[in-house]
C-alpha positions in Angstrom: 0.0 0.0 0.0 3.0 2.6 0.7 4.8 1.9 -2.5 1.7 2.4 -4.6 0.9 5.6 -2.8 4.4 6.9 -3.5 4.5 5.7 -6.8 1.0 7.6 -7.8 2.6 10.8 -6.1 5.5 10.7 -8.3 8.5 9.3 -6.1 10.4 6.1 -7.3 10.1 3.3 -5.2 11.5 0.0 -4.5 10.0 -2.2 -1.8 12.0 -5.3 0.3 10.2 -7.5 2.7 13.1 -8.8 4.6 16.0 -7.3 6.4 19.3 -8.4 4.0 17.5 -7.7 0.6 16.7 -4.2 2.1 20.3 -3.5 3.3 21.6 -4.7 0.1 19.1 -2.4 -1.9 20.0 1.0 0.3 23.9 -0.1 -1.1 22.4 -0.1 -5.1 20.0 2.2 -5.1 21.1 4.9 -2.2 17.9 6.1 -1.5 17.0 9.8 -0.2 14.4 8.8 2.5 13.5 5.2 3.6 10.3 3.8 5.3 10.8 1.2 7.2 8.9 -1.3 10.0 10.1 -1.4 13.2 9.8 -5.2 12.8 10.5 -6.8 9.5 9.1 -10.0 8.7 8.5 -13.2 10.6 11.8 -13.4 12.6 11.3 -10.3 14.2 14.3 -8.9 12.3 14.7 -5.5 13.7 14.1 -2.5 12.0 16.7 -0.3 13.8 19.8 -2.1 11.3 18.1 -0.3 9.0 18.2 2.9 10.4 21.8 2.7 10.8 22.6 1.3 7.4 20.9 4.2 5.8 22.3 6.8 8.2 25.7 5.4 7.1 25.0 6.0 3.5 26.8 9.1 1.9 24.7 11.2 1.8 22.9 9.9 4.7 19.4 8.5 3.7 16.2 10.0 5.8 14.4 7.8 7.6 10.8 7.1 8.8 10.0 4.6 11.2 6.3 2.7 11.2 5.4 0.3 14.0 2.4 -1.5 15.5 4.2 -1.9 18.9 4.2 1.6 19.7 5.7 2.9 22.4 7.3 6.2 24.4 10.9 3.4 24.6 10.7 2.1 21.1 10.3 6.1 19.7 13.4 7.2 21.6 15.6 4.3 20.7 14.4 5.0 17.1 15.3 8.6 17.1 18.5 7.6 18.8 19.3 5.8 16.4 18.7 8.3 13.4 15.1 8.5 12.5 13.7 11.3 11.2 9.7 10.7 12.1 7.9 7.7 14.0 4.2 7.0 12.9 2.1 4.2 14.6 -0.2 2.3 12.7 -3.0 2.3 11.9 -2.3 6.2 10.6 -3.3 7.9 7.9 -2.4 8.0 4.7 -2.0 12.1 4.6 0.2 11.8 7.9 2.4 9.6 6.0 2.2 11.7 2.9 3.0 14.9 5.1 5.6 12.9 6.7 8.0 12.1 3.9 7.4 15.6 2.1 9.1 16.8 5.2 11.3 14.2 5.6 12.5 15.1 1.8 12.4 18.7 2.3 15.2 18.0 4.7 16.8 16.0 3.0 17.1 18.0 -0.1 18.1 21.1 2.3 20.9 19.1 4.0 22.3 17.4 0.4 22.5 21.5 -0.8 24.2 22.6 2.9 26.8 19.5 2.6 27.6 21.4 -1.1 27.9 23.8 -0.4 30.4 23.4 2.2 32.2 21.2 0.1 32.2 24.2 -2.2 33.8 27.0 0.4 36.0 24.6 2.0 37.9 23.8 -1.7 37.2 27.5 -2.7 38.9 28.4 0.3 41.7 25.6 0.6 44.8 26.5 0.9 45.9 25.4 -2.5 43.9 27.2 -4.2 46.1 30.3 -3.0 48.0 31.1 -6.1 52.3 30.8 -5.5 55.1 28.9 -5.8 57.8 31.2 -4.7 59.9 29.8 -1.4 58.3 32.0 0.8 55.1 31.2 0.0 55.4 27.5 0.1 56.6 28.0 3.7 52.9 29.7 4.1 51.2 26.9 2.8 53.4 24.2 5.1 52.8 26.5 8.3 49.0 26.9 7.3 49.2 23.2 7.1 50.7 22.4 10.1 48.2 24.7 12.6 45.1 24.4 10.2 43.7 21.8 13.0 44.7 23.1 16.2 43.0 25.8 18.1 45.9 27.9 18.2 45.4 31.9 17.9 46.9 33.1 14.7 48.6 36.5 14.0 49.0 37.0 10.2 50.9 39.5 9.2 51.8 41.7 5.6 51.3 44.8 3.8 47.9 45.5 2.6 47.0 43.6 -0.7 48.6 40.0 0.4 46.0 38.1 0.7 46.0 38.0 4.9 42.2 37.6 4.9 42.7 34.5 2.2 44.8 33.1 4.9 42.3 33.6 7.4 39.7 31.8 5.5 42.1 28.8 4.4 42.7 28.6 8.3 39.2 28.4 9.0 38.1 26.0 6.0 40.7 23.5 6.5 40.2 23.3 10.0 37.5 21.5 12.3 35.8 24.5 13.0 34.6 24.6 9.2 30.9 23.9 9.9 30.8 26.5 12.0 30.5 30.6 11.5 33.6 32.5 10.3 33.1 35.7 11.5 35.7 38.9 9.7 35.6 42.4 10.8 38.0 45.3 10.1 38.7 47.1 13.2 39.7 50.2 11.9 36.7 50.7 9.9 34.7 51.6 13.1 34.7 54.0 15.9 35.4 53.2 19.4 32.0 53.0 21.1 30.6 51.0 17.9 33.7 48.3 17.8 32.9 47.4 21.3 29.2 46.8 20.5 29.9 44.9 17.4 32.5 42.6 19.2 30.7 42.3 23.0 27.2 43.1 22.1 24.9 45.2 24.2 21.8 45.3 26.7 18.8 47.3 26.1 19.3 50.3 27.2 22.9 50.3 28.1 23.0 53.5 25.6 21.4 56.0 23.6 19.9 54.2 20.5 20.1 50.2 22.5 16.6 49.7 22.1 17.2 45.4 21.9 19.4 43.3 23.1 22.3 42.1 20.8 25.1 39.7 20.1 28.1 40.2 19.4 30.3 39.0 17.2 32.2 36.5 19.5 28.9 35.4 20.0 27.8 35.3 16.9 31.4 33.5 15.8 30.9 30.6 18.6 32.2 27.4 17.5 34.1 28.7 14.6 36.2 31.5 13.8 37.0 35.2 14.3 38.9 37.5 12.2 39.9 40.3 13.4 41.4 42.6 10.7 43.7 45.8 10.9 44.0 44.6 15.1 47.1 47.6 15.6 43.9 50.2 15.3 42.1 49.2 18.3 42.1 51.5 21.1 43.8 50.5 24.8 40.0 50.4 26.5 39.4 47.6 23.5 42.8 45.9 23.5 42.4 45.5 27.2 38.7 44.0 27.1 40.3 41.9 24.0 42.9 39.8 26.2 40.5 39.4 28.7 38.2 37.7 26.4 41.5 35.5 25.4 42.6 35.1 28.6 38.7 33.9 30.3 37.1 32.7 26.8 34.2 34.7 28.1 32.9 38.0 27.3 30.6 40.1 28.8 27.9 42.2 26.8 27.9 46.2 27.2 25.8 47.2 30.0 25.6 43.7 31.4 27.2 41.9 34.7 27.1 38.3 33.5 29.8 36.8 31.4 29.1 34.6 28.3 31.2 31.4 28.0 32.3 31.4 24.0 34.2 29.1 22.3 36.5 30.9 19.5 39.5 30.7 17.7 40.9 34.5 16.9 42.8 34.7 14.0 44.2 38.3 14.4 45.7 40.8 10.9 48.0 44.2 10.8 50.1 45.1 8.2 52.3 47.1 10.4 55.0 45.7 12.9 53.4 45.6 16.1 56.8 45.7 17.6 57.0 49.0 16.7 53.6 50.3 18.3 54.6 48.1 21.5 57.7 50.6 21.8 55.7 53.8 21.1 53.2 52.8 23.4 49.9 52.0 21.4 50.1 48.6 21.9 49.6 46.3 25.1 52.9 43.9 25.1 51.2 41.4 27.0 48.1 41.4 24.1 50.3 40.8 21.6 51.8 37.6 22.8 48.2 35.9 23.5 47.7 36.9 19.9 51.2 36.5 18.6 51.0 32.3 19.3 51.2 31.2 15.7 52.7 34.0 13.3 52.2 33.6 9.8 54.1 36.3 7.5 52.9 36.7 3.7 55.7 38.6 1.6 54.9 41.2 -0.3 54.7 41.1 -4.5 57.3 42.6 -5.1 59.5 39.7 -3.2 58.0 37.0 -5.6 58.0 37.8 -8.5 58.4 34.4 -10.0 54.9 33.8 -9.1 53.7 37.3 -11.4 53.0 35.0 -14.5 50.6 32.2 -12.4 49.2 35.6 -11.3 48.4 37.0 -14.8 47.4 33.5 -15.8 45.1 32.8 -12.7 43.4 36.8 -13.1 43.2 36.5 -16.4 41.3 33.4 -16.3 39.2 34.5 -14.4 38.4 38.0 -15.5 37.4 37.3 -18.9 35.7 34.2 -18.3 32.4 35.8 -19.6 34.4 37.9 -22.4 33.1 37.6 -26.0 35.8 36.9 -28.7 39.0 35.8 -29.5 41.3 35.1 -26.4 42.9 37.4 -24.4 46.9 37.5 -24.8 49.6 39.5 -23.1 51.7 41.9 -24.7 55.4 41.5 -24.1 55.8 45.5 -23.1 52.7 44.8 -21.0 54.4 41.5 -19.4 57.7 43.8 -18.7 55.6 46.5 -17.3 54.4 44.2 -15.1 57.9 42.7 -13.9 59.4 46.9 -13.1 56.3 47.8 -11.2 57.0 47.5 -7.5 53.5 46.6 -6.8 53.0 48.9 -3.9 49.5 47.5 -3.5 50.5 43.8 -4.0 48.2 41.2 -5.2 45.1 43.5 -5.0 46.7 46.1 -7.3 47.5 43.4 -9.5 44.5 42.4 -9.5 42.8 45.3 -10.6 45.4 46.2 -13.1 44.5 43.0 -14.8 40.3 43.7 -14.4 40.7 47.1 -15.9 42.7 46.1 -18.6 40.2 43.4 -19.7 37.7 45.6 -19.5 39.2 48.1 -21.8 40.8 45.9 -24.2 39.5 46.8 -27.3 41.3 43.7 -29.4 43.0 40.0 -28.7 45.8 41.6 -26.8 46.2 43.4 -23.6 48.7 46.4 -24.1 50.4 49.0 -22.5 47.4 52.0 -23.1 44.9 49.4 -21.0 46.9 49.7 -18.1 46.1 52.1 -15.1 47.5 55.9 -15.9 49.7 56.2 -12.7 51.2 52.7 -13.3 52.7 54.0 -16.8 53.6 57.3 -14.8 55.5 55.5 -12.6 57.1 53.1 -14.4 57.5 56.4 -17.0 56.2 54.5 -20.0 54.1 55.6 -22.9 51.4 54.4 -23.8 52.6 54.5 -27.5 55.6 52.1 -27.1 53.4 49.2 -27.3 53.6 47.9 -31.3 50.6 45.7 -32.5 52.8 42.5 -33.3 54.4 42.4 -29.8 53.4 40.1 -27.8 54.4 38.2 -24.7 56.2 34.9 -26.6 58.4 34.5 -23.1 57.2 36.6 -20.3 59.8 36.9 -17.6 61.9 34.0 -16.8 64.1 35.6 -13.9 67.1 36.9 -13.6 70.3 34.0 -15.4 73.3 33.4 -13.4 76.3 36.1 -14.8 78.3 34.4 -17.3 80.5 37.7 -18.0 84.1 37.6 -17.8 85.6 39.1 -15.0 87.7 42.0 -15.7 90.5 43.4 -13.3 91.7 47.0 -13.1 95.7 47.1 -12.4 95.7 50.4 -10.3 99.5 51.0 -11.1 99.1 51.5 -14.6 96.1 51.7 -15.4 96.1 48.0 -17.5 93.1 45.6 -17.0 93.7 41.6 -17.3 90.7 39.0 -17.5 90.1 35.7 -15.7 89.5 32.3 -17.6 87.2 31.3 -15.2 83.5 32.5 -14.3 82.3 32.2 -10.6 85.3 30.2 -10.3 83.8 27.8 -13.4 86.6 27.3 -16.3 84.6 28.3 -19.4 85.0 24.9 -20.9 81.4 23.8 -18.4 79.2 27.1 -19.6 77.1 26.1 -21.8 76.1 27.6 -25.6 73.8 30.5 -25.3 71.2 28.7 -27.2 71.4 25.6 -24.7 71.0 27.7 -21.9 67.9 29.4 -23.3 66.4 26.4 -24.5 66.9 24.9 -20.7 65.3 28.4 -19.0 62.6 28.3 -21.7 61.4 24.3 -21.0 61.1 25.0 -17.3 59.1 28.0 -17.6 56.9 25.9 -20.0 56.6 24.1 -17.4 55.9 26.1 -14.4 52.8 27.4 -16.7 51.5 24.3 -17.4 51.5 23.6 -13.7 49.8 26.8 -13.0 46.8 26.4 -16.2 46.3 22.8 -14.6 47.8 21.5 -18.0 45.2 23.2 -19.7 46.9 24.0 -23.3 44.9 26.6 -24.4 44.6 28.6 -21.7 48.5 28.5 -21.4 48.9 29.5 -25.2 46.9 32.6 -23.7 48.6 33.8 -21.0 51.9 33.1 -23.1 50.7 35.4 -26.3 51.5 32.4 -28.9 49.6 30.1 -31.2 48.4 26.4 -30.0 50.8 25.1 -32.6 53.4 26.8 -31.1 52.9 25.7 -27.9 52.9 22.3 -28.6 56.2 22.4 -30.8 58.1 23.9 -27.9 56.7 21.2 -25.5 57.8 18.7 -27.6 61.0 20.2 -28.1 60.2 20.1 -32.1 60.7 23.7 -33.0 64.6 24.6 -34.8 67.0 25.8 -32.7 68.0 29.6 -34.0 
């Protein structure tokens, strides 16, 4: 009678009468809800290994128990055991119908909240931060290694690095991930109204408190708290701040009891606080309750070998809804690019590259796309960019000297020059062309890594034909 009622409101069904055919169908078919009996057939075979072999499925099926042998004990071992809803028979048939469009409500709205996890934590992994310069691989092994402890963090850099990318990468890879993470940027509020926002408030503890409110360590509980630009907060707050370290409590404006919270800080600046600490604007003894874990990100300008995965990865990404040919680099553009000091890090970068997209009026990205003050500083013209120039080999990094060594004889005046090179005899350098074949293959390389091995998308980012790209992976194309 179930199954037929199912199948007329439009669900699929497959019915078992006894207990191993029914475990072996939840394997096959891995239902989204399952009705069961609390007893099976005949042998009495117990309808709670059901309820665990479908809460064991992935996802986890629903479940609805039915029973004849109702009772208060036989309900709570049910639910105890994973059901969803428990109906007694004889019941109706809308009960059950209302039963399972709940239980399948839930269902679907668990299946779309385990996605969408999934989703933020790989969005916010770790690896998906783009680098491969030394110092940022010792960010990823240090986010690795603290990830899963409850340790506060103190990240530091200059504005633009990515510190709030770290934050989330701490939070998403940790087991806090489930739970809220909670960023706010304490200089971007006055005193009075950081407090609230961090403690929360009582009715009435001020002008304008006309409800109770959490705060944001509340609000954070379980998971994660980001506090962001940390150096701007004032002594009252820093003091308050390592209290709520110190206790994990906090206590809301205008109220005598404390709140018991449970929160890992993960605290920013992009200042040394060492500095402040001397001056006076800083409490010492805050900074080492947050200074447990540092993490330092280096600036743009100190990994530069990671400016093409960059350009690749923002490129990608910024014209992913672009009409027309692909996007390439210009070679100007590309060396442009490599003289800038990046003052404003990735961030600048990153809206270099979204204005230039957006004002790219043909295939190729070049130098009159770029911001204004970048080509004022950098004291380039837009007009130096030609039409055919484009980035073949973006920067590869500086190549070891090779120069002979020349000596001036300061008593006559006479130079002499060494046979060797960084004490090398010239016989072991290599031809030029051997050397730039070498440099060229492992920047191939490095580019392939960074497009996934995507082809294409590499051919883009390095300005030359598909064709091309596969005769210099092959090693095919004539040597000059």
């Amino acid at each position: 009678m179930v199954a037929d009622l199912l199948r007329a409101d439009g669900h699929e069904v497959f019915p078992f009468t006894n207990l191993n055919a029914a475990v072996a169908g939840m394997a096959t078919h891995q239902p989204d809800l399952v009705v069961t009996d609390l007893y099976l057939d005949k042998t009495n075979a117990h309808g709670l290994e059901i309820i665990k072999k479908a809460r064991s499925l992935s996802p986890p099926a629903v479940v609805i128990v039915i029973t004849g042998y109702g009772s208060i004990d036989t309900a709570v071992e049910a639910m105890k055991n994973g059901a969803f809803d428990y109906l007694e028979k004889p019941f109706k048939v809308d009960e059950l119908r209302m039963c399972i469009q709940r239980g399948l409500t839930y269902s679907t709205a668990v299946s779309e909240t385990t996605f969408l996890r999934r989703q933020l934590k790989k969005k916010y992994h770790f690896s998906q931060i783009i680098g491969s310069a030394p110092k940022m691989v010792e960010v990823f092994k240090m986010i690795d290694r603290v990830a899963s402890t409850d340790s506060t963090v103190l990240v530091l850099g200059e504005s633009g690095t990515g510190k709030e990318l770290v934050a989330r990468s701490l939070h998403f890879s940790s087991r806090r991930q489930h739970a809220p993470f909670v960023p706010i940027n304490c200089s971007a509020l006055p005193e009075a109204l950081l407090e609230s926002e961090l403690f929360g408030h009582r009715r009435g503890s001020f002008t304008g408190a006309v409800a109770d409110k959490k705060g944001l360590f509340q609000e954070a509980d379980g998971g994660t708290l980001f506090l962001d630009e940390v150096a701007s907060m004032s002594p009252l707050l820093q003091s308050r701040l390592l209290r709520v370290l110190q206790e994990k409590e906090v206590r809301r404006v205008g109220d005598n009891t404390p709140v018991f919270v449970d929160v890992r800080v993960v605290a920013a600046c992009n200042e040394a606080l060492e500095q402040r600490i001397k001056d006076g604007q800083f409490r010492e003894d805050l900074y080492y309750r947050l200074n447990v874990i540092q993490i330092q990100l280096p600036a743009l300008r100190e990994r530069l070998d990671d400016l093409p995965l960059l350009v690749a990865h923002f490129l990608k990404r910024k014209s992913a809804g672009r009409v027309g040919a692909p996007l390439k680099i210009s070679r100007r553009v590309m060396e442009a690019f490599n003289a800038h000091s990046w003052p404003g890090n990735v961030r600048e970068l990153e809206n270099a590259m979204e204005r230039a997209i957006t004002l790219c009026d043909s295939d190729t990205i070049r130098l009159a796309d770029l911001p204004p003050t970048l080509l004022a500083k950098l004291k380039l013209s837009a007009d130096e960019d030609t039409a055919r120039e484009t980035a073949d080999l973006p920067h590869v990094g500086d190549p070891t000297p090779t120069a002979v060594v020349a000596n001036a004889d300061g008593a006559n005046g006479n130079t002499s020059t060494s046979t060797t090179t960084n004490n090398r005899p010239l016989d072991s350098i290599k031809p030029l062309k051997h050397y730039i074949r070498e440099q060229e293959q492992s920047y191939l390389n490095r580019v392939m890594e960074a497009t996934s091995g995507d082809k294409e998308q590499a051919a883009i980012v390095l300005g030359v034909s598909l064709a091309t790209l596969y005769r210099k992976l092959s090693g095919d194309e004539p040597e000059a």
